[in-house]
N, C-alpha and C positions, 0 to 999 in steps of 0.2 A: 484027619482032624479038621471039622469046618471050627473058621474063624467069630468069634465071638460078634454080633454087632455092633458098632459104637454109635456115638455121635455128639456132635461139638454141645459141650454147655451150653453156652448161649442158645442156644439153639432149643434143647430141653426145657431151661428153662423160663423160654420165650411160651411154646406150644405148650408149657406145665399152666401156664398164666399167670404165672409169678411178677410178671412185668409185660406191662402193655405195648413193647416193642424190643425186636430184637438190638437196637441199639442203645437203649434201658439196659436192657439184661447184661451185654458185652462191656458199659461202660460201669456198673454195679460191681462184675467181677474183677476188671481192673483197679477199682480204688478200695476197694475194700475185702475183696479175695471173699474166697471160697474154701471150706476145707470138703477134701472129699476122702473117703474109707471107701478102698476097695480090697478085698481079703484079708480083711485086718489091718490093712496100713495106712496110716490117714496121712495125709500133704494139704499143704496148702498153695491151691492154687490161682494164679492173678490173672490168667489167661483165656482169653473168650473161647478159644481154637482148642482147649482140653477136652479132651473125649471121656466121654460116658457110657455106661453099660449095664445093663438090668444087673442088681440086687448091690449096686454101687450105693454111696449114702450119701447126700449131700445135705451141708450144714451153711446156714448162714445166718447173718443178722439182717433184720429185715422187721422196718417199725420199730423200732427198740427192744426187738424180741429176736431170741437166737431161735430159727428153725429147723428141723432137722428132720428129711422126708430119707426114703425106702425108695428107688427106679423100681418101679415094678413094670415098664413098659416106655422105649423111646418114641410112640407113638408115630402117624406120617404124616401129620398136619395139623394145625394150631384150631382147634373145633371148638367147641361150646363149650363150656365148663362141666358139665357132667363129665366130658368127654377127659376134660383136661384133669379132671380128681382122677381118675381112670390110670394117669400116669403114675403115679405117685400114695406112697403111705405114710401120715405124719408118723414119728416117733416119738417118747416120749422125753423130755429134756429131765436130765437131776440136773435139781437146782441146788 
């Protein structure tokens, strides 16, 4: 059985381009948390160091709007924006 990939949020969603540095991103999840659904189970998490994994979901608030993307890829480097949508698929929010 190979090991699923992970890798730290902050991280993801540094190279997503969700935030213009990775200390943005790690000090975002700690004040304001994260919730994340991975096979159904959603938590919430405050912690930069939480790992992530393709078809994981991650929800946040962000501009005054709740977002909520699809890992569709932990990518290996923080590259263009083409690049960086490439990570990720919005979903759609009920309001």
């Amino acid at each position: 059985m190979t090991e699923t990939p992970t890798l730290r949020l902050d991280v993801w969603l540094w190279r997503a381009r969700f935030f213009k540095t990775r200390a943005l991103s790690g000090a975002h999840i700690r004040k304001r948390g994260i919730r994340l659904t991975r096979n159904g189970q959603t938590r919430r998490v405050n912690k930069p160091g939480a790992t992530i994994a393709v078809a994981d979901i991650v929800t946040m608030a962000l501009g005054g709007h709740i977002k909520a993307v699809e890992v569709l890829d932990l990518g290996t480097r923080r590259g263009p924006a083409d690049e960086a949508a490439a990570l990720y698929q919005t979903l759609e929010m009920d309001e």
